[in-house]
C-alpha positions in Angstrom: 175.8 101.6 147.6 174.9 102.0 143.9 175.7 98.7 141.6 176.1 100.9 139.1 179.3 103.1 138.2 178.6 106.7 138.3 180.4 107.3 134.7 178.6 104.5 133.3 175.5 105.5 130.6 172.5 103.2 131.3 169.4 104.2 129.2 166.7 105.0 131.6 164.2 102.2 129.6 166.3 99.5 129.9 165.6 96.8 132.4 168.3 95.9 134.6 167.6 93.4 137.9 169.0 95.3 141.0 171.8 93.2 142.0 173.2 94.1 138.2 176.8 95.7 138.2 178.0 98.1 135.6 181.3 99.0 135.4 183.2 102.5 134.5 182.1 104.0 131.2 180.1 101.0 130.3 176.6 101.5 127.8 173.5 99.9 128.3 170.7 100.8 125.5 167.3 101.0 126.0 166.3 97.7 124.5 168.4 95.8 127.0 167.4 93.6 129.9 169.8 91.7 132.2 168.7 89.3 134.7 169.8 89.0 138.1 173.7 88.7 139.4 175.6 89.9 136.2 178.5 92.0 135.8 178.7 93.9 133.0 182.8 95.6 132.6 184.0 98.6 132.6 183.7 100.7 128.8 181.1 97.7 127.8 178.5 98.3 124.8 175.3 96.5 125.3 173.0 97.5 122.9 170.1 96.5 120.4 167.2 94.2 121.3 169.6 92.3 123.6 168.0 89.2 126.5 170.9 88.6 129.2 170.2 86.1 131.8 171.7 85.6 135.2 174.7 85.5 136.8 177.2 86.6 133.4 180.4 88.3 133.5 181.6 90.4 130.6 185.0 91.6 130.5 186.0 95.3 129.7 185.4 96.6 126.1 182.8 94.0 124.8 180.5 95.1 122.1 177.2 93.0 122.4 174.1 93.6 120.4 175.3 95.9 117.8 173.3 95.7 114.5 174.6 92.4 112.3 177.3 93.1 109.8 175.3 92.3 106.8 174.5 94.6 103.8 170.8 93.4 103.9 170.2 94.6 107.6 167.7 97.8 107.1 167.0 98.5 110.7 164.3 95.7 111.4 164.5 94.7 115.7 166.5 91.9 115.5 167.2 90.5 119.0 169.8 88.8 120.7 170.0 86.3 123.7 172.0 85.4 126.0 171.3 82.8 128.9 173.0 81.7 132.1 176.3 81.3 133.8 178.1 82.8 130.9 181.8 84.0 131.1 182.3 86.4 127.9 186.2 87.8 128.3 187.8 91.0 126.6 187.2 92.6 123.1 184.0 89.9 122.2 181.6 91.2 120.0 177.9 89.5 120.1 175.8 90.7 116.8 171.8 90.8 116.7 170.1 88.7 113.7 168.6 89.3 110.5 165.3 88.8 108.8 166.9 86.6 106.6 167.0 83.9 109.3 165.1 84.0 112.6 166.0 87.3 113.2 167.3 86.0 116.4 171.5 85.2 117.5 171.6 83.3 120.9 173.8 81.8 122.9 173.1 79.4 125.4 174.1 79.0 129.1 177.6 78.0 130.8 179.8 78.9 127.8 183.4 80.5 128.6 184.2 83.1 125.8 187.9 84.0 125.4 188.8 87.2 124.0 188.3 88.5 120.5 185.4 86.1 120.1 183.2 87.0 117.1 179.7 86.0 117.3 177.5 87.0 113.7 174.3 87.2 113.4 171.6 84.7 113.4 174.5 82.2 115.1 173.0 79.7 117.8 175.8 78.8 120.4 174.5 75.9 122.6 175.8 75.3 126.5 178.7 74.2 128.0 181.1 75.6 124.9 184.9 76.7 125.2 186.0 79.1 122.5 189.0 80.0 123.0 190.6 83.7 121.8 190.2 84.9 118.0 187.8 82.2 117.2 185.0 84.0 114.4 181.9 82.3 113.9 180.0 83.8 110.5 176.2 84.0 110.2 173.8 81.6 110.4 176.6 79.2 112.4 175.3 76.6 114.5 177.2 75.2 117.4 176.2 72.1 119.7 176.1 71.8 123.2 179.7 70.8 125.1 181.8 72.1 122.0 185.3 73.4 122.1 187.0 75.2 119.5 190.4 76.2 119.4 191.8 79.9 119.1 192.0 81.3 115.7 189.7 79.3 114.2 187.2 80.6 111.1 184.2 79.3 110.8 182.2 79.7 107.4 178.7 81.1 107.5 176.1 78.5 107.7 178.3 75.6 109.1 177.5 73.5 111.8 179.4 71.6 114.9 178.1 68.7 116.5 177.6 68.3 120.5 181.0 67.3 121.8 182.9 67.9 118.8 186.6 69.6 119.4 188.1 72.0 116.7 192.1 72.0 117.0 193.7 75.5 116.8 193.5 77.8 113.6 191.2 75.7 111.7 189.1 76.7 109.0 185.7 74.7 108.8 184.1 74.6 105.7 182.3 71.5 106.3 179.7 70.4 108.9 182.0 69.1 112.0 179.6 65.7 113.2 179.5 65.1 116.6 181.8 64.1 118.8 185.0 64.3 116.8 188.2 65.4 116.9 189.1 68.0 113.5 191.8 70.9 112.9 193.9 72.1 110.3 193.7 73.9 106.7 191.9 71.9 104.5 190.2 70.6 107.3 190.8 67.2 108.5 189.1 64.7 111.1 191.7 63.1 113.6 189.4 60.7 115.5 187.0 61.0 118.6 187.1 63.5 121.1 187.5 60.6 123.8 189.1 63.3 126.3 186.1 65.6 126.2 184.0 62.4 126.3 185.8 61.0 129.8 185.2 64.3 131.5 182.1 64.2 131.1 181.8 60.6 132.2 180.4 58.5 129.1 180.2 54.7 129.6 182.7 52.4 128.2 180.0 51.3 126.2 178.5 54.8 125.2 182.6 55.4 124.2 182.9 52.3 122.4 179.6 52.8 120.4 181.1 56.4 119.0 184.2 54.6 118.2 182.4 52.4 115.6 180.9 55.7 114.3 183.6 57.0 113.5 185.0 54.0 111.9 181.6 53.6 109.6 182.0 57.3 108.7 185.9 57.4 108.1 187.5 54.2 108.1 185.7 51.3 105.8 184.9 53.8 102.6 181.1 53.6 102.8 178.9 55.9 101.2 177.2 58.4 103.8 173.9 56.3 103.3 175.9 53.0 104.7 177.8 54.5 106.9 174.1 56.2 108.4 172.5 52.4 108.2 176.0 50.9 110.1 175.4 53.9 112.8 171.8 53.2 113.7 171.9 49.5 113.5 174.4 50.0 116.9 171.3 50.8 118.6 169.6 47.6 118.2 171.3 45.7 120.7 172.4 48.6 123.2 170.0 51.2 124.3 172.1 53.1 126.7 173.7 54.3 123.0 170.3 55.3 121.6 170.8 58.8 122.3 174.2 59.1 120.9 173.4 57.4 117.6 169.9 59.3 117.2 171.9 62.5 117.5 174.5 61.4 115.3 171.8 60.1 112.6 170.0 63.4 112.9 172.9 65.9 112.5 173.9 63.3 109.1 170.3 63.5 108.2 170.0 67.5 107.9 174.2 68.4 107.0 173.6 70.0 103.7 177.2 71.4 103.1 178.4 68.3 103.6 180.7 66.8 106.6 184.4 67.1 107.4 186.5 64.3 106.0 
């Protein structure tokens, strides 16, 4: 029995693993490849220079790959990815990059989508992200691994959100969100450490404890960023299990040029 709906429109070029199914009225272009084991809903878009991996489900009435909303775009073959694992729900719309980045939008592996989701071009979504419903990510947006971001939130072009970092619910981020904490609102705001997200996924007391003191150094004893940054490295001298965490923390400090959320 065909895997493929008989009203559905696949282009005859694109590359689709035999155990893909494509639901009612869906369109597949003929730049598209899917890997093995995903489901594609019924009155689906996937278009463009567009990489899916295995073992995705998209929801009806997605629209991924379609050219990148930007006045600049003149028809160059941007691509975009998409890895593993992913679960993309209703009315999502996934956009190919631009020349004036990479040319490339991805989105990693593991990440559950909610509906209305707006990914823009040359945006890099890491693994193991919740977004929940209405949440817009401009261009050039980059999001760490483990992330969750609450429904309705905006997200200026360019901004970035660290690797376990929670956003609260309709919060506008103008700011580069460091890892690991807890922000929302509008002005933005940080509310401490995302210590729920960090128990799930089984930190040390000591790994906890070390983040903690991050966020004290960065928000709590009004230190310049370079202090605070000398206060957050020095808690690797005596503790390596929390090397990691404070070299990921340094590095994101190191590179923020819009500046981080207060």
């Amino acid at each position: 029995m065909s895997r493929i709906h008989p009203t559905a429109i696949v282009d005859p070029k694109a590359e689709l693993d035999a155990t893909v199914e494509v639901g009612a009225y869906a369109v597949i272009g003929p730049n598209v490849k899917i890997g093995a084991g995903t489901q594609v809903g019924p009155h689906c878009v996937i278009e463009g220079h567009t990489t899916v991996g295995r073992d995705n489900q998209f929801f009806q009435f997605s629209s991924i790959g379609a050219a990148p909303q930007d006045k600049k775009y003149a028809g160059e073959p941007t691509e975009l990815r998409i890895g593993d694992r992913n679960l993309v729900r209703e009315f999502c719309t996934f956009n190919t990059g631009t020349t004036q980045d990479a040319g490339l939008t991805q989105i990693g592996s593991d990440n559950w989508i909610m509906a209305y989701v707006h990914v823009a071009h040359d945006c890099v979504i890491g693994d193991h992200t919740t977004i929940a419903n209405n949440a817009t990510f401009a261009g050039h947006v980059r999001v760490g691994d483990w992330v969750t971001v609450g429904g309705l939130t905006g997200v200026l072009q360019r901004m970035r959100i660290g690797a376990h970092a929670m956003v609260g619910f309709a919060s506008h981020i103008n700011k580069d969100v460091p890892p690991f904490m807890v922000v929302d609102g509008h002005p933005l705001e940080v509310r401490g450490v995302n210590l729920t997200g960090l128990k799930r996924r089984e930190f040390s007391e000591a790994r906890i404890r070390a983040i903690r003191e991050m966020h004290k150094l960065l928000y709590r004893q009004d230190l310049t960023l370079e202090q605070s940054r000398a206060g957050i490295l020095a808690l690797s001298a005596n503790s390596p299990e929390v090397a990691a965490d404070v070299a990921l923390m340094d590095a994101f400090l190191a590179t923020s040029v819009a500046g981080i959320a207060r």
